[in-house]
Backbone atoms as SQL, in Angstrom:
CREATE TABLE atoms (id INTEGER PRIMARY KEY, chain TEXT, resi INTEGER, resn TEXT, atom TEXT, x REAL, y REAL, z REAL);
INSERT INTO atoms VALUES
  (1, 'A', 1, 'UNK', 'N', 10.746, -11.496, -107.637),
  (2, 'A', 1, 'UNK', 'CA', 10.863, -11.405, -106.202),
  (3, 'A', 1, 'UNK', 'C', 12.213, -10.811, -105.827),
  (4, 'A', 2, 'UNK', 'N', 13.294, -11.177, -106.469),
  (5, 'A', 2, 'UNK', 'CA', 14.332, -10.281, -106.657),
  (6, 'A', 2, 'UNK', 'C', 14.617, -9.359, -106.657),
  (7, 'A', 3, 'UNK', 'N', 14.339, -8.573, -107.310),
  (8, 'A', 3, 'UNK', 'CA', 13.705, -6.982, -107.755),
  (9, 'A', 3, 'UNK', 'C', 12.497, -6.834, -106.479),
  (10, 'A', 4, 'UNK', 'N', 11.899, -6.932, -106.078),
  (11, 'A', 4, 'UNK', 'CA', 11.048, -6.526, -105.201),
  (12, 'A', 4, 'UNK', 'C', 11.867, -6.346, -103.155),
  (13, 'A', 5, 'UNK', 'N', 13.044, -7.453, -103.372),
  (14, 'A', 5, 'UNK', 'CA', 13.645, -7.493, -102.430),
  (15, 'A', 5, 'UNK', 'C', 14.233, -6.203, -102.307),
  (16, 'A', 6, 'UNK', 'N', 15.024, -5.826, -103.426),
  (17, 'A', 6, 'UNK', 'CA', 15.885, -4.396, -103.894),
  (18, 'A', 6, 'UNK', 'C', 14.886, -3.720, -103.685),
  (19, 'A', 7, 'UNK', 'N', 13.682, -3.773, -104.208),
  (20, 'A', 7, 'UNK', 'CA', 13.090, -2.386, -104.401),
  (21, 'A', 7, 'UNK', 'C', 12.582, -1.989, -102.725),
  (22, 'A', 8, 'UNK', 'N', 12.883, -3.023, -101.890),
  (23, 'A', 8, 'UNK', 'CA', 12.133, -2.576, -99.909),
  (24, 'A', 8, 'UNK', 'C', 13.557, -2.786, -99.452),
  (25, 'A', 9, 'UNK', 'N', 14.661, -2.666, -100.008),
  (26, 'A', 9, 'UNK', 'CA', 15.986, -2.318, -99.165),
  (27, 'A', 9, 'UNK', 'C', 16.428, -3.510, -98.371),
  (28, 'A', 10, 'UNK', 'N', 15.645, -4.319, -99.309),
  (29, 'A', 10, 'UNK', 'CA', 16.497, -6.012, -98.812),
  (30, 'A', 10, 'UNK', 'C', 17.530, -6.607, -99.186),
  (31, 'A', 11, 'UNK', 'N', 18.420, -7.428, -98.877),
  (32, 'A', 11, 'UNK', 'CA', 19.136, -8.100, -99.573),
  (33, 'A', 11, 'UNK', 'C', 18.378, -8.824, -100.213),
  (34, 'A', 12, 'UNK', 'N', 19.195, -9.342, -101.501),
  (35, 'A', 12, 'UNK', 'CA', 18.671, -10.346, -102.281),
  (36, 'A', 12, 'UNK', 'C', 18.498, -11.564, -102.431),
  (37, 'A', 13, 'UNK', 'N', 18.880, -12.171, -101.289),
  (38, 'A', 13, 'UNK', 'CA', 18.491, -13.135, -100.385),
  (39, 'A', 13, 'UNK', 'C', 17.484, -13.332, -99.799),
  (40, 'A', 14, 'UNK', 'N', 16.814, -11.925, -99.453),
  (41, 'A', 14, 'UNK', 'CA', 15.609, -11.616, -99.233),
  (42, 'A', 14, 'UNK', 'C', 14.037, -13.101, -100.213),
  (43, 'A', 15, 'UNK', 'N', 14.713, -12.543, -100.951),
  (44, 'A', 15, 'UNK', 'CA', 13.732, -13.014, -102.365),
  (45, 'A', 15, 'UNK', 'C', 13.793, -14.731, -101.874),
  (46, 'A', 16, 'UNK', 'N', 15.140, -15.357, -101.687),
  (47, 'A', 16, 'UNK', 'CA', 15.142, -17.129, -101.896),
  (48, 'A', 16, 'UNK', 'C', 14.216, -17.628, -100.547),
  (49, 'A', 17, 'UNK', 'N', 14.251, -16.540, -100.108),
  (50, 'A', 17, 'UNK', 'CA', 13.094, -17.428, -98.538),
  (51, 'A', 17, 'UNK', 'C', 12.107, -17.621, -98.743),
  (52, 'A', 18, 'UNK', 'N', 11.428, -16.802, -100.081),
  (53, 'A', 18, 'UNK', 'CA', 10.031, -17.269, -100.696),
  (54, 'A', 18, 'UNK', 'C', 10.041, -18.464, -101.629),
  (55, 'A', 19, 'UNK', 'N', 10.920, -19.396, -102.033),
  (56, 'A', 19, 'UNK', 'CA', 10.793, -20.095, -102.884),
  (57, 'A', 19, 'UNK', 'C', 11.212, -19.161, -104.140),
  (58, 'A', 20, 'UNK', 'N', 10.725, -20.125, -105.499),
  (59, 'A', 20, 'UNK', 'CA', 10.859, -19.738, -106.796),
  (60, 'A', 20, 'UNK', 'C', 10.040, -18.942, -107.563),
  (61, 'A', 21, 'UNK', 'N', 8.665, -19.524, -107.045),
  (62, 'A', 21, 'UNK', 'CA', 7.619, -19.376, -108.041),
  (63, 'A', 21, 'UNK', 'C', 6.914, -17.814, -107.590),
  (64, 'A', 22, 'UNK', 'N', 6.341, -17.430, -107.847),
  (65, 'A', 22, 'UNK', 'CA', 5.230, -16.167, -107.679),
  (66, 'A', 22, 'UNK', 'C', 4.144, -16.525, -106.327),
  (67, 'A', 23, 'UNK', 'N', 3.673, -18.348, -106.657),
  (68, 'A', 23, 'UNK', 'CA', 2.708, -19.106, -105.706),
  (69, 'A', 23, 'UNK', 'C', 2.934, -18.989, -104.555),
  (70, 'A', 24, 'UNK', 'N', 4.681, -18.861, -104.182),
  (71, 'A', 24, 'UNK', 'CA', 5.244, -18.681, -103.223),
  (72, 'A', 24, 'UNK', 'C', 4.815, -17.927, -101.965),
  (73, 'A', 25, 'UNK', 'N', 4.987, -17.096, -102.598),
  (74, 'A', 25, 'UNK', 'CA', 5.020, -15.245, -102.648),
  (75, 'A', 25, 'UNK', 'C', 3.817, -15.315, -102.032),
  (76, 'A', 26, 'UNK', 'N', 2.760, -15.880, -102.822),
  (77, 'A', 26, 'UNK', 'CA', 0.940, -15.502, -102.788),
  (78, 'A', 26, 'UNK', 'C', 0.755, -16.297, -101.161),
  (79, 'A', 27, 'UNK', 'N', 1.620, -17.487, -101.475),
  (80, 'A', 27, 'UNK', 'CA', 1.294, -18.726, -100.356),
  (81, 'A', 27, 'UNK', 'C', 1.398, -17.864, -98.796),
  (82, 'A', 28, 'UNK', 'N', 2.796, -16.998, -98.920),
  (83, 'A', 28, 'UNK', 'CA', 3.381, -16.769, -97.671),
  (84, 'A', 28, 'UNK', 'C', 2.868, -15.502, -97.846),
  (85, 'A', 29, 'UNK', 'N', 2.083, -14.663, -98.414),
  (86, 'A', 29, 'UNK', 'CA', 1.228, -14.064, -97.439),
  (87, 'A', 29, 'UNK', 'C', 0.192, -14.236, -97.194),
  (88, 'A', 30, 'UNK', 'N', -0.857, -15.683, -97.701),
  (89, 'A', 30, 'UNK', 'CA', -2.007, -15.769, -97.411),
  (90, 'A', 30, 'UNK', 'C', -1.313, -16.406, -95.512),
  (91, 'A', 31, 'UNK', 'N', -0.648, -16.925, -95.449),
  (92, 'A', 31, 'UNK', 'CA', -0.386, -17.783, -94.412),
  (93, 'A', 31, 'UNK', 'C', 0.044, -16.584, -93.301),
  (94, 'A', 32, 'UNK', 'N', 0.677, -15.436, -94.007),
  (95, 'A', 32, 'UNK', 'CA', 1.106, -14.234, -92.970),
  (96, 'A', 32, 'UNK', 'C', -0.129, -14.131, -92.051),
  (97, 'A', 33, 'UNK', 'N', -1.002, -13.593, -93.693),
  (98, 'A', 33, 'UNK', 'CA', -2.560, -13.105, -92.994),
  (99, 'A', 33, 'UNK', 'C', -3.200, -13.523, -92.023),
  (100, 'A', 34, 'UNK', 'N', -3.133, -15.366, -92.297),
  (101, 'A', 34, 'UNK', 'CA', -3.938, -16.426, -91.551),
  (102, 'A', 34, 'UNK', 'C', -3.264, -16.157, -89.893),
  (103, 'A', 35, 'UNK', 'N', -1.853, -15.868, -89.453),
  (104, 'A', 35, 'UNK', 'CA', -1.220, -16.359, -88.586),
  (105, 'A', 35, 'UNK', 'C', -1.500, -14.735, -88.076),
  (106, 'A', 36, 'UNK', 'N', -1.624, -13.713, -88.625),
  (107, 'A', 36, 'UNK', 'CA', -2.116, -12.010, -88.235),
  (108, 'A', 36, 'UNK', 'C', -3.366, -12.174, -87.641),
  (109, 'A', 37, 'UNK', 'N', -4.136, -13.404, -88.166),
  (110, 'A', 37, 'UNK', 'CA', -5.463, -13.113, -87.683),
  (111, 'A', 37, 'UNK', 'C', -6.368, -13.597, -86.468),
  (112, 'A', 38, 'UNK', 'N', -5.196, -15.094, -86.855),
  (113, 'A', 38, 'UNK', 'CA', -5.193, -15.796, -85.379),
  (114, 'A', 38, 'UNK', 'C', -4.820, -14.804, -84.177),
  (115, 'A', 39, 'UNK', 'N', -4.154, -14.480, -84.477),
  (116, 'A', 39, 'UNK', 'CA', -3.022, -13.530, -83.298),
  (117, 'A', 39, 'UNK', 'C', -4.272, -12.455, -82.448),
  (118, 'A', 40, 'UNK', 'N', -4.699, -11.749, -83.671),
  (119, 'A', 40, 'UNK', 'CA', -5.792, -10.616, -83.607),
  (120, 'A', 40, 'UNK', 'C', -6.927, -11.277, -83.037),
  (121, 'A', 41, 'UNK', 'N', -7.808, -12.099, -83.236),
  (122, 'A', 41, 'UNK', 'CA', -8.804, -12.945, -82.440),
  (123, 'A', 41, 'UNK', 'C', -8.488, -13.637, -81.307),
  (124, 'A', 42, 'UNK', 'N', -7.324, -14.262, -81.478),
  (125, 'A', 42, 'UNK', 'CA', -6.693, -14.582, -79.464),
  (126, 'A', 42, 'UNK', 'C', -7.280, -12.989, -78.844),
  (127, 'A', 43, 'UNK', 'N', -6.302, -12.110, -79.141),
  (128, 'A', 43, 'UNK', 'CA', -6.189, -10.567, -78.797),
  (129, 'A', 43, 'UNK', 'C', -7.383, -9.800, -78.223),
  (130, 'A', 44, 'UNK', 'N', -8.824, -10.316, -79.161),
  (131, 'A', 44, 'UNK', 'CA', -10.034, -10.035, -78.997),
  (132, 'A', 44, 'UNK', 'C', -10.820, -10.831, -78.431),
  (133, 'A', 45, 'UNK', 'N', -10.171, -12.331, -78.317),
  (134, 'A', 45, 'UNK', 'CA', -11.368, -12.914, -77.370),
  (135, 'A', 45, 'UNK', 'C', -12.303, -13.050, -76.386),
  (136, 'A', 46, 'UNK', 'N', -11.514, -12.245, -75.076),
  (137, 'A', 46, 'UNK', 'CA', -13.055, -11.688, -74.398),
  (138, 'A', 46, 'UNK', 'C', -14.246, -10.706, -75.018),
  (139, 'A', 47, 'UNK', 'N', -13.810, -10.241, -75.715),
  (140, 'A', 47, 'UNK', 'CA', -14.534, -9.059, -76.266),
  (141, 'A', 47, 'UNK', 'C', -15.591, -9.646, -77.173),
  (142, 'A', 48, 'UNK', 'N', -14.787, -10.481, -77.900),
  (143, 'A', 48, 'UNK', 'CA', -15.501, -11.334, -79.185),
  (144, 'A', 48, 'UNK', 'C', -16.563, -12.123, -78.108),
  (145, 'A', 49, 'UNK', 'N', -16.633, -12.906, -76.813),
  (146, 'A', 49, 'UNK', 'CA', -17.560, -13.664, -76.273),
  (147, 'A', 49, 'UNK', 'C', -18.941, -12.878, -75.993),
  (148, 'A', 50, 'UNK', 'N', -18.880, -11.850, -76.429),
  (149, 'A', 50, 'UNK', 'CA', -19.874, -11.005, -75.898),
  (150, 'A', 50, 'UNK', 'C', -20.733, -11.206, -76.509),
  (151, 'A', 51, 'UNK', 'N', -20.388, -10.644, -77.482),
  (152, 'A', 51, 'UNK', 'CA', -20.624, -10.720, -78.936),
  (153, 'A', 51, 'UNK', 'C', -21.712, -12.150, -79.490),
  (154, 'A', 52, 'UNK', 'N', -23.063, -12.326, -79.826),
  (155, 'A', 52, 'UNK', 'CA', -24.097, -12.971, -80.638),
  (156, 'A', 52, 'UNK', 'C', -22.726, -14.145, -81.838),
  (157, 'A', 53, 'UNK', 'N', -23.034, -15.050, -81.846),
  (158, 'A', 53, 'UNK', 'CA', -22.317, -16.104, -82.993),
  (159, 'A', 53, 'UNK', 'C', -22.108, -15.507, -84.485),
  (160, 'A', 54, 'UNK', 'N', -23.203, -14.821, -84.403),
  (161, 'A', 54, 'UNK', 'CA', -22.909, -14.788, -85.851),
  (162, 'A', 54, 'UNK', 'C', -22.457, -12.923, -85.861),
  (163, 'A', 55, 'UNK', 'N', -22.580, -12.424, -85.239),
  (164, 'A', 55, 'UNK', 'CA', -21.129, -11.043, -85.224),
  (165, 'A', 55, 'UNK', 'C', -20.118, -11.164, -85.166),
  (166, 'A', 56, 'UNK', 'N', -19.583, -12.460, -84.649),
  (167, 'A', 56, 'UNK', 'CA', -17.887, -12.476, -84.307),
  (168, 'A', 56, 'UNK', 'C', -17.646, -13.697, -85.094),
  (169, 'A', 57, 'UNK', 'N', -18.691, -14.217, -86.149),
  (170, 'A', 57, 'UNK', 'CA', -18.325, -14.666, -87.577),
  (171, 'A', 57, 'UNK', 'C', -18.162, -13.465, -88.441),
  (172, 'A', 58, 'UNK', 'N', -19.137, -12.565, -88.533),
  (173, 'A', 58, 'UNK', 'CA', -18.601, -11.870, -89.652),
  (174, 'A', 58, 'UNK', 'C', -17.372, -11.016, -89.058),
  (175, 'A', 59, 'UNK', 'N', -17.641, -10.153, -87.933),
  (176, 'A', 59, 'UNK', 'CA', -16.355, -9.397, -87.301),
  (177, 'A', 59, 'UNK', 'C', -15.064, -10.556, -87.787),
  (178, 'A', 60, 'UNK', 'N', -15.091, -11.415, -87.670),
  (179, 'A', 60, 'UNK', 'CA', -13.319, -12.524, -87.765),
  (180, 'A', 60, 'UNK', 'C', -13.467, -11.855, -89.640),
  (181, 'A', 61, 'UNK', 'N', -13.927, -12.640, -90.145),
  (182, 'A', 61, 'UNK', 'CA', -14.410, -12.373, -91.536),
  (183, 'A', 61, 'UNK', 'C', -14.211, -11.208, -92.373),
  (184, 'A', 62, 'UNK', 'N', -14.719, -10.315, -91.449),
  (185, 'A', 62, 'UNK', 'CA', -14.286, -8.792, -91.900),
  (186, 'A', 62, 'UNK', 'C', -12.904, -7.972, -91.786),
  (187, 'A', 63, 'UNK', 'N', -12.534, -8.796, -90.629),
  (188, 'A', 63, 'UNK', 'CA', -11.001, -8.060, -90.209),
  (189, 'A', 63, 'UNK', 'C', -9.538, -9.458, -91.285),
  (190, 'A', 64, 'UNK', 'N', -10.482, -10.482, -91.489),
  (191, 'A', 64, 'UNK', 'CA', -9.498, -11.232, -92.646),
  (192, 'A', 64, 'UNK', 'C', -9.781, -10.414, -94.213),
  (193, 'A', 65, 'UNK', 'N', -10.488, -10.195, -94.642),
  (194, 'A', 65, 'UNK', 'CA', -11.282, -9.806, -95.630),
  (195, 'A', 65, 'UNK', 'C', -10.405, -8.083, -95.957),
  (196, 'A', 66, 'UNK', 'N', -9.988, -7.653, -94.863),
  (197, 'A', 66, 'UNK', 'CA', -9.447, -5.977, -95.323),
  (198, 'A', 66, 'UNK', 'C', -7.652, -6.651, -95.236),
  (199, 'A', 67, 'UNK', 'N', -7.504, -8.243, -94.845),
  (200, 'A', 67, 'UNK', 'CA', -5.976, -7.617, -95.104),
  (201, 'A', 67, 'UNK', 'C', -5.926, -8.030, -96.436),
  (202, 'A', 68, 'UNK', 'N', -6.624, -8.304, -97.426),
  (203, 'A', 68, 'UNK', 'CA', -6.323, -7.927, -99.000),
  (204, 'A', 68, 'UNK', 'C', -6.663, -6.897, -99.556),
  (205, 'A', 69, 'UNK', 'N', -7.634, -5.882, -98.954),
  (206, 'A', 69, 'UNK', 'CA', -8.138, -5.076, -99.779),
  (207, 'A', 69, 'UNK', 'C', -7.517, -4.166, -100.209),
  (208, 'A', 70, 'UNK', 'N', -6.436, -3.781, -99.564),
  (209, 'A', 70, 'UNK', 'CA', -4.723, -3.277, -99.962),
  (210, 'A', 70, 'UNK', 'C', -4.439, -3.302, -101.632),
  (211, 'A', 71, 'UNK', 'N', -4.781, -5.153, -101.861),
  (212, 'A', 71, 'UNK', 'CA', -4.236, -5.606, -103.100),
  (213, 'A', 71, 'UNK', 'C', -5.305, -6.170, -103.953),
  (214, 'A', 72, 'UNK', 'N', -6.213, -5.482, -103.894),
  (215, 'A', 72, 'UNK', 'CA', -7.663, -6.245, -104.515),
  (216, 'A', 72, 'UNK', 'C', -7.382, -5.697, -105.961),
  (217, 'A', 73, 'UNK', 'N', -7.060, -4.848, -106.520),
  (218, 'A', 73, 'UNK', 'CA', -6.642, -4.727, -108.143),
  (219, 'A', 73, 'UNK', 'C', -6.003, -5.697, -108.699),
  (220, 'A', 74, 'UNK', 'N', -4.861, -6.514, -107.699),
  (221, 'A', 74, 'UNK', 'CA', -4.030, -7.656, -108.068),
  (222, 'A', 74, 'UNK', 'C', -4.225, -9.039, -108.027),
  (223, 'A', 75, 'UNK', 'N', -5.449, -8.925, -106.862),
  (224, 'A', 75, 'UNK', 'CA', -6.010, -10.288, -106.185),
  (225, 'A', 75, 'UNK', 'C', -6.177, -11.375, -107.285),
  (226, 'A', 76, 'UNK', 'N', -7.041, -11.044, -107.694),
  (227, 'A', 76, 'UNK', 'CA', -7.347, -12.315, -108.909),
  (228, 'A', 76, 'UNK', 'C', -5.940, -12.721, -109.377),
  (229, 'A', 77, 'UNK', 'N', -5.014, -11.902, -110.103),
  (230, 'A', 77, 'UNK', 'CA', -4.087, -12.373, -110.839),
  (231, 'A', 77, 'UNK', 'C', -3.361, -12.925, -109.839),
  (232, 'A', 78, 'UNK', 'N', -3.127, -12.741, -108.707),
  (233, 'A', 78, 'UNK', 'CA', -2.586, -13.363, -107.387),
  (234, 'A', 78, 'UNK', 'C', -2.450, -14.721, -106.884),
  (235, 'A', 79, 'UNK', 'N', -4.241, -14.819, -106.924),
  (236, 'A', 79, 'UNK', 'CA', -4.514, -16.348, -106.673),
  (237, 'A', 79, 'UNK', 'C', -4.518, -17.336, -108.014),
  (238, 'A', 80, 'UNK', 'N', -4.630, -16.626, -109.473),
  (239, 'A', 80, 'UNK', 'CA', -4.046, -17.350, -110.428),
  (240, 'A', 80, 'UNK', 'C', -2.662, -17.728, -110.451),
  (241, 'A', 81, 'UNK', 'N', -1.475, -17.402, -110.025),
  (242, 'A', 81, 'UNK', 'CA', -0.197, -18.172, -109.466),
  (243, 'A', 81, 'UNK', 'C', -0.295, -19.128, -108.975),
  (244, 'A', 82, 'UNK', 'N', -1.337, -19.360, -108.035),
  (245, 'A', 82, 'UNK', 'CA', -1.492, -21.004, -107.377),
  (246, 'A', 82, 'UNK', 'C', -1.673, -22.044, -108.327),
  (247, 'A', 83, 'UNK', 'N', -2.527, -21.556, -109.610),
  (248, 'A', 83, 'UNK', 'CA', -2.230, -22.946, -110.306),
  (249, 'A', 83, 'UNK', 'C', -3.617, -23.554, -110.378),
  (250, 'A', 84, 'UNK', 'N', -4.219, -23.541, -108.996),
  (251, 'A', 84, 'UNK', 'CA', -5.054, -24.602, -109.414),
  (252, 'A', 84, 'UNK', 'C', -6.516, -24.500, -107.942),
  (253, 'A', 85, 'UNK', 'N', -7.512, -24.052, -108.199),
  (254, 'A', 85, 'UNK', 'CA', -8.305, -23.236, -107.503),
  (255, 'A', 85, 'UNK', 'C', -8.260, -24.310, -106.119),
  (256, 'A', 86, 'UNK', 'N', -7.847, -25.773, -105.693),
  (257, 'A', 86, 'UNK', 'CA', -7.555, -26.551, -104.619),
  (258, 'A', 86, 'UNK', 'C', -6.397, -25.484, -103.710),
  (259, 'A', 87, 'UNK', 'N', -4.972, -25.388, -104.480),
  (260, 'A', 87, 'UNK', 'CA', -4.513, -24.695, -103.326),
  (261, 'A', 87, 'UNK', 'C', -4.966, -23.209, -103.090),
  (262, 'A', 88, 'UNK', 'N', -5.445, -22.582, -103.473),
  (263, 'A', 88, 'UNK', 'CA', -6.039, -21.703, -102.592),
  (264, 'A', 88, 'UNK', 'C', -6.885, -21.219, -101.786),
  (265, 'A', 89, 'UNK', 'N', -7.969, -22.747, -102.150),
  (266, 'A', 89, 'UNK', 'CA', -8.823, -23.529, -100.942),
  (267, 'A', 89, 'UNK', 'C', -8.186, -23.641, -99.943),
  (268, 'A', 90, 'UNK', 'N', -7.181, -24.331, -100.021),
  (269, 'A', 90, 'UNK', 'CA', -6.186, -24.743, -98.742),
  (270, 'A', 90, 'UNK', 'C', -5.880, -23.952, -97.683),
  (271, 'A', 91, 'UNK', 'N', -5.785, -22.531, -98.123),
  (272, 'A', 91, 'UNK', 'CA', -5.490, -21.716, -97.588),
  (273, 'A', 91, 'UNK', 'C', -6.574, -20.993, -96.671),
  (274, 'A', 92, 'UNK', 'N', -7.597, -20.811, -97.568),
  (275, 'A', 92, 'UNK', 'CA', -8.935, -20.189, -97.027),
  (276, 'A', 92, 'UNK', 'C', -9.314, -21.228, -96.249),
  (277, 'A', 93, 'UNK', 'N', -9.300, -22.792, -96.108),
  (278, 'A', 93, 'UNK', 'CA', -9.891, -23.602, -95.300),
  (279, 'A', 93, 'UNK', 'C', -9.089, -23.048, -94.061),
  (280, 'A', 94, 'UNK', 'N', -7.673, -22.769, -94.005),
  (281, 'A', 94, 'UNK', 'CA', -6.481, -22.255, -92.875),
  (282, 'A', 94, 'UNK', 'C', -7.613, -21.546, -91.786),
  (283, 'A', 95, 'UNK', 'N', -8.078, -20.729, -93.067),
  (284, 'A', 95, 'UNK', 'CA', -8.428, -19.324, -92.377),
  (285, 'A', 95, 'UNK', 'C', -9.476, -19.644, -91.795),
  (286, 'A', 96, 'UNK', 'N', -10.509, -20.567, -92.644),
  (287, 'A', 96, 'UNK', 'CA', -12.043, -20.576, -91.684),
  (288, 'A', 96, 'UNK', 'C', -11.845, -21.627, -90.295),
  (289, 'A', 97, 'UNK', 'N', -10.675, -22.329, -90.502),
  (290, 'A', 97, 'UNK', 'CA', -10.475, -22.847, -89.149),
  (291, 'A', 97, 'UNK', 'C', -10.365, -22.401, -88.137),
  (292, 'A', 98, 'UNK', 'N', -9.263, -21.096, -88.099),
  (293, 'A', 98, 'UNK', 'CA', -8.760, -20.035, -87.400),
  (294, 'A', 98, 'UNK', 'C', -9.688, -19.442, -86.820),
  (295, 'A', 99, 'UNK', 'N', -10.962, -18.969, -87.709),
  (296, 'A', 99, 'UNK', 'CA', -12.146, -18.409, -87.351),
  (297, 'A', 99, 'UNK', 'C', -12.780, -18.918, -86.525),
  (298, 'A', 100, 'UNK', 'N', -13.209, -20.447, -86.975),
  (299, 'A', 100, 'UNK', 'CA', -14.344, -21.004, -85.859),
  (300, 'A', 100, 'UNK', 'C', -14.480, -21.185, -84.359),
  (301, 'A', 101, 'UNK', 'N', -12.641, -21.634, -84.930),
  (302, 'A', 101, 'UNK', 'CA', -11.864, -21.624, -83.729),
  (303, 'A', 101, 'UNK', 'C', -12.072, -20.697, -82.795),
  (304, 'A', 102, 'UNK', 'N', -11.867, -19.304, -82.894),
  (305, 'A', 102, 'UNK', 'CA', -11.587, -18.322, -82.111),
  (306, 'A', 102, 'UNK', 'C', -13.574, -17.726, -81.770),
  (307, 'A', 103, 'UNK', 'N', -14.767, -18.294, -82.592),
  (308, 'A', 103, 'UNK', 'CA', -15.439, -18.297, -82.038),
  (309, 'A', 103, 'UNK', 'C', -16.397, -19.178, -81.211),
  (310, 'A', 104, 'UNK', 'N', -15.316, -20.116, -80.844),
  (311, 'A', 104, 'UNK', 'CA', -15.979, -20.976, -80.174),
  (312, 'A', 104, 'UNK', 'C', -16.069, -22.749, -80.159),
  (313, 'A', 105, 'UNK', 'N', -15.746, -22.892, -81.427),
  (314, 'A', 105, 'UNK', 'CA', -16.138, -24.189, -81.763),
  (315, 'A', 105, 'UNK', 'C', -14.346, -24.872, -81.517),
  (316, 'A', 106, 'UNK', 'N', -14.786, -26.342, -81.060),
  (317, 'A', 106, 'UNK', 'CA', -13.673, -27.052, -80.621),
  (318, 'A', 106, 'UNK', 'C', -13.632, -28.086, -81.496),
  (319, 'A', 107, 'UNK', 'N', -13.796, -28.619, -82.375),
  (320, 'A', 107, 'UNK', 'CA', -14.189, -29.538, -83.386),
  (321, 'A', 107, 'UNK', 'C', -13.020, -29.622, -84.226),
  (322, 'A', 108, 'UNK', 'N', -12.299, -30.990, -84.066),
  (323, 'A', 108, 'UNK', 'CA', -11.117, -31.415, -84.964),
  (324, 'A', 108, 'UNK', 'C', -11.413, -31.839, -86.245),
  (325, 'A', 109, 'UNK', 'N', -12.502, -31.728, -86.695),
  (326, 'A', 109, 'UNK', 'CA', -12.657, -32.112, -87.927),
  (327, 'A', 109, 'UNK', 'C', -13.430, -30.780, -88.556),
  (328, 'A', 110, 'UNK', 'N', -14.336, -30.859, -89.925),
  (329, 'A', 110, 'UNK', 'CA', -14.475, -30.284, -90.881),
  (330, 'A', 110, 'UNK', 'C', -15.647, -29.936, -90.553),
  (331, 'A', 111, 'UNK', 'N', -16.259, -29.999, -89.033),
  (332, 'A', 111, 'UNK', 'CA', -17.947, -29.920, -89.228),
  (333, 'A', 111, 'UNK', 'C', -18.621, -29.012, -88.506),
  (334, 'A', 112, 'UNK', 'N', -17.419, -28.078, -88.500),
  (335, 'A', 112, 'UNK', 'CA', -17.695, -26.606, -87.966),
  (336, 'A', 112, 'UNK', 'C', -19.267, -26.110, -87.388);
């Protein structure tokens, strides 16, 4: 992460805001993504109401789904940094919350 700071014209300080590990790294941009996407579905929400339930499930879905496709050669080895296939559940649960959320559903629990 060090070297990656240098290599985008960061200080190298850059690197300690991610933590240590690689998981880090993976964590804070699944969480970038999650918080890009929220942002983007606020952004679209009238538009999205128009829209049948299950289009502005896959539309949320589809517009989370391309911000990896950037790094889909790396992906797998990516989410192997986490360690352990729970936290990167964790993350994707982030995301399908974000989703339901923004199409509709108000539900504080898991029963989307």
């Amino acid at each position: 992460m060090h070297q990656a700071a240098l290599d985008n014209d960061l200080s190298p300080a850059a690197a300690g805001l991610l933590g240590d590990a690689p998981s880090d790294l993976v964590k804070a941009f699944l969480a970038r993504c999650n918080f890009e996407l929220e942002e983007a579905l606020l952004e679209e929400g009238p538009q999205l109401e128009l829209c049948p339930l299950h289009a502005r499930i896959v539309a949320a879905l589809r517009q989370r789904i391309e911000m990896i496709v950037p790094y889909k050669a790396s992906w797998a080895g990516a989410l192997a940094t986490l360690g352990s296939p729970v936290a990167a559940m964790e993350l994707y649960m982030d995301a399908a919350g974000i989703i339901w959320r923004a199409v509709g559903d108000e539900s504080e629990d898991l029963t989307w």
